[in-house]
C-alpha positions as CSV (number, residue, x, y, z in Angstrom):
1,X,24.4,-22.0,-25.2
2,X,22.7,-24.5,-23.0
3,X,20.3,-26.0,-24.6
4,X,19.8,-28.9,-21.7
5,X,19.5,-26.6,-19.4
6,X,15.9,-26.0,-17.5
7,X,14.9,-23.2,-15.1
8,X,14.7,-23.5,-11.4
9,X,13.5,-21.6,-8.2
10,X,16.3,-20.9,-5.5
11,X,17.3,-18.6,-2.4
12,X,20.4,-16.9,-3.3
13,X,23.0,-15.4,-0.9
14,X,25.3,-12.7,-2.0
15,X,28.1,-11.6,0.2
16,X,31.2,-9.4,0.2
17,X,34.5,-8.0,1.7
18,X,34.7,-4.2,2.8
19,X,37.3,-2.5,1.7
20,X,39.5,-5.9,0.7
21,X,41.7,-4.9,-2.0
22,X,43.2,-2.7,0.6
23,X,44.8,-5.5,2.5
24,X,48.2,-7.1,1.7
25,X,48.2,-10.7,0.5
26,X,48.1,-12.1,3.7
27,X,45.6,-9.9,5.3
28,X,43.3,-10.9,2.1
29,X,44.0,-14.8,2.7
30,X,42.7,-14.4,6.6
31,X,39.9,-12.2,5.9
32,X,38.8,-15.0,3.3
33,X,39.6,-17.5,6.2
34,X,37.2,-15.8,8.8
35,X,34.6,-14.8,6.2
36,X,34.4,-18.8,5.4
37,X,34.7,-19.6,9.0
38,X,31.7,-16.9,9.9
39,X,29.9,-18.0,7.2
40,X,29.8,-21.9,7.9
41,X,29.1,-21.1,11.7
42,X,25.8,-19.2,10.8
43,X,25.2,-21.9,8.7
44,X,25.5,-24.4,10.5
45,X,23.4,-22.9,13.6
46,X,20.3,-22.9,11.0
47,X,20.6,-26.7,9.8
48,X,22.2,-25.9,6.9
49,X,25.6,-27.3,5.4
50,X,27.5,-24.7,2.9
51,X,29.1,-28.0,1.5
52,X,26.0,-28.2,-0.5
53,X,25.7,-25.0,-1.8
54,X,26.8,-24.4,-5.4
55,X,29.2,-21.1,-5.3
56,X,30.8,-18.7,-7.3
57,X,33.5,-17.2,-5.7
58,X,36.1,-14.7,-5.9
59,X,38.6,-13.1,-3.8
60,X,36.6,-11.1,-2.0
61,X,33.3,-13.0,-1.7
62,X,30.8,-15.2,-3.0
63,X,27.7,-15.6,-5.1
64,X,25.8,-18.9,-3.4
65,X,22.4,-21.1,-4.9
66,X,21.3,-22.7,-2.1
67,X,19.2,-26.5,-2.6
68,X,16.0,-26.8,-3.2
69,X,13.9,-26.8,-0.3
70,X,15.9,-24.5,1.9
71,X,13.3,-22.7,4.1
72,X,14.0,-18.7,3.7
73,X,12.6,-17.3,6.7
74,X,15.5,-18.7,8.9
75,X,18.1,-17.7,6.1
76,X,16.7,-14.6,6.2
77,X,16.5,-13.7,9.4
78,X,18.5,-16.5,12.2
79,X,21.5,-16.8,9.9
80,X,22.1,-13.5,9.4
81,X,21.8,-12.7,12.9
82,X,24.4,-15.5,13.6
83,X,26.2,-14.3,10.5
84,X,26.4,-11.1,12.3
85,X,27.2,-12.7,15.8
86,X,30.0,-14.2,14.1
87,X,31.7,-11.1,12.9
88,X,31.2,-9.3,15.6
89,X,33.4,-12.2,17.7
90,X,36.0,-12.0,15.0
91,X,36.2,-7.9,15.2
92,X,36.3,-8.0,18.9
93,X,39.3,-10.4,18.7
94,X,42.9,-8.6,19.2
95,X,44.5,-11.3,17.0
96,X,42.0,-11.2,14.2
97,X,43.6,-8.4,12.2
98,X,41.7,-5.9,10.6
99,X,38.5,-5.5,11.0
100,X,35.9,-7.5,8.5
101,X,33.0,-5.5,7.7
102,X,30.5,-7.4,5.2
103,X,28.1,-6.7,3.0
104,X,24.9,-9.2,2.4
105,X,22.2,-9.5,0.3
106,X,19.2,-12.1,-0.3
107,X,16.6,-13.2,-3.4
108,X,15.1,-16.2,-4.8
109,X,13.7,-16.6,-7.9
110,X,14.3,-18.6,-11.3
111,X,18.0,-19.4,-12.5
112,X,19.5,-22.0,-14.8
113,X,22.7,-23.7,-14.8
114,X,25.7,-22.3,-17.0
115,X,29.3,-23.0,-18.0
116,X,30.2,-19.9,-16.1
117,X,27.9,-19.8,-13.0
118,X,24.1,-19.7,-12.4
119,X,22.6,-17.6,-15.7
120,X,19.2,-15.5,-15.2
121,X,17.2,-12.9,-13.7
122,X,17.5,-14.2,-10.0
123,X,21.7,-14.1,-9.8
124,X,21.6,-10.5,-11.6
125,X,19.2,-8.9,-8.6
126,X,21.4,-10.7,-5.8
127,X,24.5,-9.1,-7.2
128,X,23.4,-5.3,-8.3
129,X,21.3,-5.0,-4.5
130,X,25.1,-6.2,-3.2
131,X,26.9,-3.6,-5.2
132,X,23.7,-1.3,-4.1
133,X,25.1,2.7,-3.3
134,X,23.2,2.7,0.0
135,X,24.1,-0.6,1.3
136,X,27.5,0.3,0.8
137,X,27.2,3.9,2.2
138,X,25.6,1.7,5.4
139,X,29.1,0.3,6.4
140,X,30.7,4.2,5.7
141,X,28.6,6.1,7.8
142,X,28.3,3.2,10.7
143,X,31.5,2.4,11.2
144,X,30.9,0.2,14.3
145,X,28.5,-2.0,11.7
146,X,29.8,-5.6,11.6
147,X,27.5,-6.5,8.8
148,X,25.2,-4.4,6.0
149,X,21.9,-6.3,4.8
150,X,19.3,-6.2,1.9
151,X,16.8,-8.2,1.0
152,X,15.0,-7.9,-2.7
153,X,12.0,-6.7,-2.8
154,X,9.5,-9.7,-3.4
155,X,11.7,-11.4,-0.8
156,X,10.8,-8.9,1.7
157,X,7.2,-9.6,0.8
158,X,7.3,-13.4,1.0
159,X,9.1,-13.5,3.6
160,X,10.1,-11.2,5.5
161,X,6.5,-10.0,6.4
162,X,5.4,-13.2,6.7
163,X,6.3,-12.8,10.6
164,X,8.0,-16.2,10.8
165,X,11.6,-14.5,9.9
166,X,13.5,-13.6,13.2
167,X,14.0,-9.6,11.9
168,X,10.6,-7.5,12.3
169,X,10.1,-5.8,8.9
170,X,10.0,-2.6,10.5
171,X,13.5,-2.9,10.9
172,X,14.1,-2.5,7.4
173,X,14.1,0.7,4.7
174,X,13.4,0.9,1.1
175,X,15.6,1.5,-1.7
176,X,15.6,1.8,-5.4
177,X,18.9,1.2,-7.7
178,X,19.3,1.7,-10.9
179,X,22.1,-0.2,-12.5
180,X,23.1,-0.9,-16.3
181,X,19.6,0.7,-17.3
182,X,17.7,-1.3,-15.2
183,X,15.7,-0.6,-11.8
184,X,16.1,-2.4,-8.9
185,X,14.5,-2.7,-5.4
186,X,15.3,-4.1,-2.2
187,X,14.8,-3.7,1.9
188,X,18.0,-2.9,4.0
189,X,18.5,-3.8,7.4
190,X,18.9,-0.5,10.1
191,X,17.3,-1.8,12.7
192,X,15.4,1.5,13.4
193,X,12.0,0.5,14.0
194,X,9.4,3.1,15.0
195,X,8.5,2.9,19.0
196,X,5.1,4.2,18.3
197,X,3.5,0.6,17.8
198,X,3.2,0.7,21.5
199,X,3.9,-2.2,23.8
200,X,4.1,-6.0,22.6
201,X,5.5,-4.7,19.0
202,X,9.0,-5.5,17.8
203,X,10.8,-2.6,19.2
204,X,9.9,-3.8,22.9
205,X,11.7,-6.7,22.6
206,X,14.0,-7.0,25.6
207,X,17.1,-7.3,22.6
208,X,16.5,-3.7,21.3
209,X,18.4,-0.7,22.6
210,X,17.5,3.4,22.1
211,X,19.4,4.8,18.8
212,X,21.5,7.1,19.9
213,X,20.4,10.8,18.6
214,X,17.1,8.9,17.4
215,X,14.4,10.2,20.0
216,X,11.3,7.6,19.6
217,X,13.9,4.9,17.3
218,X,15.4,1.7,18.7
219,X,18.0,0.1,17.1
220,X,18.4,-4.0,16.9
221,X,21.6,-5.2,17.6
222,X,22.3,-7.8,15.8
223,X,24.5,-10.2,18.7
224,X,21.8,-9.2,20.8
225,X,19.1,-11.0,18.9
226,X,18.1,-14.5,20.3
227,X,17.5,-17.1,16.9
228,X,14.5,-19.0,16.7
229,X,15.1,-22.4,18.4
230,X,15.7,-24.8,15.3
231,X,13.3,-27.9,15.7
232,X,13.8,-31.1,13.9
């Protein structure tokens, strides 16, 4: 037990590898490669560096407590499109290998420092909406999707509808989990947002595209989003 140990309130950053215990030990090594390579490059393009993160990782992905201070609204929105951006340069690649498709997910709230990792409420909500049915089922049935996101719920509603994150929150669905007896609810990213808000609303962006077989949909694709310029 730690009995020095003292709660604190952090973003946390899920993220994991489609499909990876399919791939031979070197396709495993150079999807961890391009993950890490993705991952510092979205990073990076949002001021942050991932050398100062405290991680958890395994083989197939990561469990991250960023510092205090980080502002969410570009983690949650600019990074992930750059995260996105990023994999989608990898997957068009002909010497990349097999495709890496990615699942993400986003919280903050209280945690506390363990012997084995970050110990709370916060770290178990980042990882169950990771493991999440639909976010999963998002990669199956899309199988042109670089990247699956979710957001928790009370992240969604701090930030995400704040209007300062880069992704409108129209673009996003509800879900519920349940998981080891426990309920658990979160925001995924589609990108379907509703065309009836008439002109000047999100879908009107220049960036968004019709949904194909979605009459009155668009669809955000997620290389075509433009970050928020980063000022200093």
């Amino acid at each position: 037990m730690n009995n020095n140990g003292h709660l604190v309130y952090r973003l946390l950053l899920a993220v994991d590898i489609q499909g990876y215990s399919k791939r031979d030990t070197r396709e495993q090594l150079l999807a961890q490669q391009h993950l890490s390579d993705a991952l510092d490059s979205a990073a990076a393009g949002v001021g942050l560096d991932r050398a100062r993160w405290d991680k958890q990782v395994g083989g197939d992905g990561e469990l991250a407590t960023l510092p205090e201070g980080v502002d969410p609204a570009p983690v949650a929105g600019d990074f992930v499109i750059r995260l996105a951006a990023a994999l989608h340069g990898i997957n068009h690649d002909p010497e990349a290998g097999a495709p890496l498709r990615v699942r993400l997910s986003l919280h903050h709230g209280t945690l506390t420092a363990g012997p084995f990792g970050p110990a709370g409420d916060a770290p178990i909500v980042v990882q169950r909406l990771l493991d999440a049915g639909p976010l999963r089922r998002l990669l199956v049935d899309e199988p042109g999707r670089d990247l699956a996101y979710v957001v928790s719920d009370s992240l969604y509603e701090d930030v995400v509808q704040t209007g300062f994150c880069a992704l409108p929150p129209a673009g996003f669905q509800a879900i519920k989990v349940k998981a080891k007896g426990s309920a658990f609810r979160g925001h995924i990213f589609t990108g379907q947002v509703a065309s009836e808000g008439g002109a000047g609303g999100p879908g009107d962006r220049p960036s968004a595209r019709l949904s194909a077989g979605r009459t009155g949909a668009r669809v955000y694709d997620f290389p075509a989003l433009v970050p928020h310029q980063q000022h200093a």
